[in-house]
BAGUDO-988409 format. One line per field, with one value per residue (C-alpha): residue number from 1; x, y, z; residue in one letter. Coordinates in steps of 0.5 Angstrom, whole numbers. Example, Ala and Ser with C-alpha at 12.3 -4.5 7.8 and 13.67 -1.06 7.14 Angstrom:
! BAGUDO-988409
num [1, 2]
X [25, 27]
Y [-9, -2]
Z [16, 14]
residuo [a, s]
***
This chain:
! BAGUDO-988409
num [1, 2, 3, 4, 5, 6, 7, 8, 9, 10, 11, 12, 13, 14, 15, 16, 17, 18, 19, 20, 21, 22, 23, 24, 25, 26, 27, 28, 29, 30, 31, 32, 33, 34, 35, 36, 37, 38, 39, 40, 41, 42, 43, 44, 45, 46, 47, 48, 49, 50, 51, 52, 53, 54, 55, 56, 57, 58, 59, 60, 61, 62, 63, 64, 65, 66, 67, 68, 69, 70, 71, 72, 73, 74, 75, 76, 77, 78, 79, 80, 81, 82, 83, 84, 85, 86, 87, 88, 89, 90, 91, 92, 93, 94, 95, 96, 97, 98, 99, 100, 101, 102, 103, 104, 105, 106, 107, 108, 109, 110, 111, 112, 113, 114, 115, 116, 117, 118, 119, 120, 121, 122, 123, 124, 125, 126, 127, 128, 129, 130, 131, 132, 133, 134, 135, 136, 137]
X [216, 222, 228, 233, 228, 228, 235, 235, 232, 236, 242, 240, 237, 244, 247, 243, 247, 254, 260, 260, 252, 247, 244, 247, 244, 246, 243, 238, 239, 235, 233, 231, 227, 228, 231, 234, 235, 236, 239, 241, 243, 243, 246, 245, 238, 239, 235, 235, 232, 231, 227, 226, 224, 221, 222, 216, 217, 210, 206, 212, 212, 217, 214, 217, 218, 220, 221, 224, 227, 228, 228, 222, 219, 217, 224, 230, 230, 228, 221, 219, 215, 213, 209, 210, 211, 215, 217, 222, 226, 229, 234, 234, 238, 238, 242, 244, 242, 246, 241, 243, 235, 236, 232, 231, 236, 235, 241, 241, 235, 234, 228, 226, 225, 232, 232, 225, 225, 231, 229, 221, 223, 228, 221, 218, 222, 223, 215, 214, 209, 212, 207, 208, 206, 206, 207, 215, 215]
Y [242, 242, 238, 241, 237, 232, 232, 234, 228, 223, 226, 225, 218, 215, 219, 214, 207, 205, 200, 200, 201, 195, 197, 201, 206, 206, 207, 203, 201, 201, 193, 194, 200, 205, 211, 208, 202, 199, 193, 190, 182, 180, 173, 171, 170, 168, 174, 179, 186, 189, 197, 200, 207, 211, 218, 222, 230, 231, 228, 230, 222, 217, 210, 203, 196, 192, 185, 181, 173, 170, 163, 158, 155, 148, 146, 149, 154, 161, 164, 171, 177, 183, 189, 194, 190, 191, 185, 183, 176, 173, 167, 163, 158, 153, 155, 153, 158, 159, 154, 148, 149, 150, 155, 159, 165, 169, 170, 174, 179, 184, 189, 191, 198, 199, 200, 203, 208, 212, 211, 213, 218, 222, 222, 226, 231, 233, 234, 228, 222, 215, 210, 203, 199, 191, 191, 194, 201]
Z [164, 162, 158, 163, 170, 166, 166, 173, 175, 172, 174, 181, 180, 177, 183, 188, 188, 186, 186, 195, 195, 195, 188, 182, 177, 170, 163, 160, 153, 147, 149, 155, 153, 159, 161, 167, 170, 178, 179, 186, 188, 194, 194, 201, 197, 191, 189, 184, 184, 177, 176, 170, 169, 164, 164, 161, 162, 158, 164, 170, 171, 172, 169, 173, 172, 178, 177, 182, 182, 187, 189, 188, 194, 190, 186, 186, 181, 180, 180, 176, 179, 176, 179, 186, 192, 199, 201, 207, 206, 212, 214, 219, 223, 229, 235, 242, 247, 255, 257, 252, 248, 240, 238, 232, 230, 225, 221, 215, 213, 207, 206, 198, 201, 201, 194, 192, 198, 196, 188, 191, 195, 189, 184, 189, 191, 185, 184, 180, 180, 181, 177, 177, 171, 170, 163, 159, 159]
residuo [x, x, x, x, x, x, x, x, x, x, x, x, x, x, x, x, x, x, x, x, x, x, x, x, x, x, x, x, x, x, x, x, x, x, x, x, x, x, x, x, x, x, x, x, x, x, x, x, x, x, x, x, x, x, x, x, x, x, x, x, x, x, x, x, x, x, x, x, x, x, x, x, x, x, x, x, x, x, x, x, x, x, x, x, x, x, x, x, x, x, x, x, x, x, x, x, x, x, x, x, x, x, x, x, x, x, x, x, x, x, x, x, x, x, x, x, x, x, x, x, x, x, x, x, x, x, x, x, x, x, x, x, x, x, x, x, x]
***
């Protein structure tokens, strides 16, 4: 493995996002200890997104940390989430229909797989393995 693919592969990953797309890509800083590091806001939701990547050339692997916050069912506070998971948030609101009965409409929906797919998908093509991990990189 080469230090050029490696270089290869985070040029093509910060390629990925920007200011007019959903999520953006930057360095991540020594703090954060990652390579790269995703984050995307939606705040319909009030949801935060966070990816952090290690690139490990030795091994042809792209080690993540996805974390989420979202907001908590039980308060209105912020719950904290760590590890892979696809997940599909939805609003809803009531309407009146032609017939006059209310009914259930929904209003706003946001799939996780908007971001991790074109991030997966980029590892991959480039050969490498995408490996999730729970705990910092």
């Amino acid at each position: 493995m080469t230090a050029g693919a490696a270089e290869e592969l985070r040029d093509a990953l910060l390629a990925l996002g920007g200011p007019d797309e959903l999520f953006a890509v930057r360095e991540g800083t020594s703090r954060e200890r990652a390579d790269l590091v995703v984050e995307c806001r939606v705040s319909e939701m009030r949801l935060t997104l966070k990816t952090s990547m290690r690139l490990v050339p030795a091994k042809h692997e792209v080690r993540v940390l996805e974390e989420r916050w979202e907001p908590a069912m039980e308060h209105s506070g912020q719950q904290y989430g760590r590890g892979p998971g696809k997940a599909v948030y939805k609003q809803w609101e009531f309407q009146r229909g032609a017939d006059g009965r209310r009914r259930k409409v929904e209003t706003f929906r946001f799939d996780t797989g908007l971001v991790k797919n074109p991030l997966q998908n980029t590892v991959l093509r480039a050969g490498w393995t995408w490996r999730g991990v729970l705990f910092r990189l």
